[in-house]
C-alpha positions, 0 to 999 in steps of 0.5 A: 732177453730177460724176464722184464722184456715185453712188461709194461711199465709206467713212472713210479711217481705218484702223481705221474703214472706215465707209460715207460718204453719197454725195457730191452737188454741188460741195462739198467731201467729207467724208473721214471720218465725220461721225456723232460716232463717237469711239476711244480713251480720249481720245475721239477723232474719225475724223480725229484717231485717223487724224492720231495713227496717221499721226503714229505711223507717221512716228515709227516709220518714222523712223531715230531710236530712242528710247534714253536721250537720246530719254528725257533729252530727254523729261524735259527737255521735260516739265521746260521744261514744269513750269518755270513751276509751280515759278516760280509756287511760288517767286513764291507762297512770296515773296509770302507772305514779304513779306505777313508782313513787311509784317503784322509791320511793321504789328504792330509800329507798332500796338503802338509806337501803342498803348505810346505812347497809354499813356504819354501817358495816364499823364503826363496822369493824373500831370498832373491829380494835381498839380492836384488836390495844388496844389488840396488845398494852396489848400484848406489855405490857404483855411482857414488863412486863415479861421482866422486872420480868426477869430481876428483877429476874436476878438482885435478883440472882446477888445480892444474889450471890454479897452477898454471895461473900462479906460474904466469903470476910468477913470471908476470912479478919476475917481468915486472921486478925485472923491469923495476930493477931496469928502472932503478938502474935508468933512474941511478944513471939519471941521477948521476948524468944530474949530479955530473950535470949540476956540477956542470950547471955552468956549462950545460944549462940547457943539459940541465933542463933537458935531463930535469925534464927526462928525470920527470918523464923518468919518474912519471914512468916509474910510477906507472910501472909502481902501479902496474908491479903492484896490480901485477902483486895484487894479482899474484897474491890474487892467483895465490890464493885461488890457488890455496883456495883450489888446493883446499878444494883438491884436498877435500875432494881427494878426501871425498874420493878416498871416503867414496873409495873406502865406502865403494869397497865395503859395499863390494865387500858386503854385495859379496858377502850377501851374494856368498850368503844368499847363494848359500841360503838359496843352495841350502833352500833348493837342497832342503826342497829337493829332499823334502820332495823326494821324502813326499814323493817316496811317502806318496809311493808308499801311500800308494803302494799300501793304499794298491795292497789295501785295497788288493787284500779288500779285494779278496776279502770281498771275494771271499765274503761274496763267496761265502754269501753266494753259498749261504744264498744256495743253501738258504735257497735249497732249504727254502725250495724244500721247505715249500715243496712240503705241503701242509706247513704251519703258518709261522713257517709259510710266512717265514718263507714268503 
């Protein structure tokens, strides 16, 4: 047991004075209280209100005052100590200044995507409406065409039907020269029975009268069958010419129906034109899009991708500036803790610290 065992002994701060438990063995003795006992607003252990009265006492009973510079330099400090703050309000304020930026720019190339996905929608739309005019017109031209095989086919019937009418007229004035000519013979055999019979007048009177008689049945005949050969002529120079008239027709719509021909194939020829050039253009459209999407979907990522790291770096600027803001804030804490701990302080002091 040493000297000290069995001393009393009490709290070596001041203001305490509290009775300490007697001290046993070789250890090292509490000088203060250990019983949780804590002063002042800030809670203060016997130990630490005993180091802020000491350190209280050393400013006092130092040749320093505090006067006007005493302050100045307080405020500075408290200003070196709030410097920091003001930094991290100035990092905020940039940061949020280039987020807006980058968020206009990024607005601004979406719009710039979408006005362009626009116009290539209306070119496309313009594309497929000539097609459907280049369709319409090879259309037009179909029926066209089919019009003119109709009456093509019209005009072969009326010019088979005018043939066949000028043959029957043929054989009709064949028929009736046949039977002209049968007449003419009749008559020839008439005329000589009447020569022979007149020569003979004496002896056939009654010959005579008779053959006269069948010469005038004869003639009557032949002039019925003059009025039917030349209605039967009429009627094939008739035929003739409705069939000149037919072939003219037939012509004409043979010329009609080449020209409809020629016209057919120069709009098929220029539907296929249109069509290899609107399938081209259309091409041309859906690739020129594709690529223009694929640009803004990269240019997107990438807006993204620095927008993500922008904000990442912002993020730990923030966490450092809050760091730092949080340290600043202890340290101002603890010189404004110690600051009012020290009893008598000027007023300019105190107010600062309220």
């Amino acid at each position: 047991m040493t000297e000290d065992a069995g001393q009393a002994r009490i709290c070596e701060y001041r203001r305490c004075g509290a009775p300490l438990p007697p001290a046993v063995g070789r250890g090292s003795r509490a000088r203060f209280c250990q019983d949780g006992k804590t002063w002042g607003r800030r809670n203060l252990s016997c130990r630490d209100a005993e180091a802020v009265l000491s350190d209280a006492e050393s400013l006092r009973e130092s040749d320093t005052e505090l006067d006007d510079t005493a302050v100045t330099a307080l405020a500075g400090q408290v200003d070196r100590v709030l410097e920091p703050a003001r930094g991290l309000v100035e990092t905020l304020t940039t940061l949020r200044h280039q987020l807006e930026a980058t968020t206009a720019a990024a607005l601004a190339e979406r719009d710039a995507a979408l006005a362009e996905a626009d116009e290539h929608r209306r070119h496309r739309g313009l594309a497929e409406a000539e097609a459907t005019q280049a369709a319409e017109l090879a259309d037009e031209a179909g029926r066209s065409a089919a019009a003119a095989e109709k009456a093509m086919t019209a005009a072969v019937r009326e010019r088979d039907a005018a043939r066949g009418a000028q043959r029957e007229a043929h054989q009709e004035r064949q028929r009736v020269e046949g039977q002209l000519a049968a007449i003419r013979d009749e008559l020839a055999r008439v005329t000589e029975r009447a020569e022979t019979a007149a020569a003979l007048a004496g002896e056939r009177a009654t010959a005579l009268a008779t053959v006269t008689a069948e010469l005038a049945a004869t003639r009557e005949a032949l002039e019925d069958e003059r009025g039917r050969s030349r209605a039967a002529t009429s009627r094939a120079e008739a035929a003739e010419a409705r069939a000149e008239a037919t072939a003219s027709r037939l012509d004409a719509a043979e010329a009609r129906a080449e020209s409809a021909g020629g016209k057919l194939d120069a709009a098929r020829v220029e539907l296929t034109e249109a069509a290899t050039a609107h399938r081209a253009a259309l091409d041309q459209a859906r690739a020129g899009f594709d690529q223009r999407l694929v640009e803004l979907q990269a240019g997107h990522e990438q807006t993204v991708r620095s927008m993500h790291e922008t904000a990442t770096n912002l993020g730990a600027e923030l966490r450092g500036c809050t760091a730092r803001a949080d340290v600043a804030e202890r340290e101002l804490a603890k010189v404004v803790a110690v600051l009012r701990d020290i009893p008598e302080l000027p007023a300019q002091v105190t107010a600062l610290l309220k």
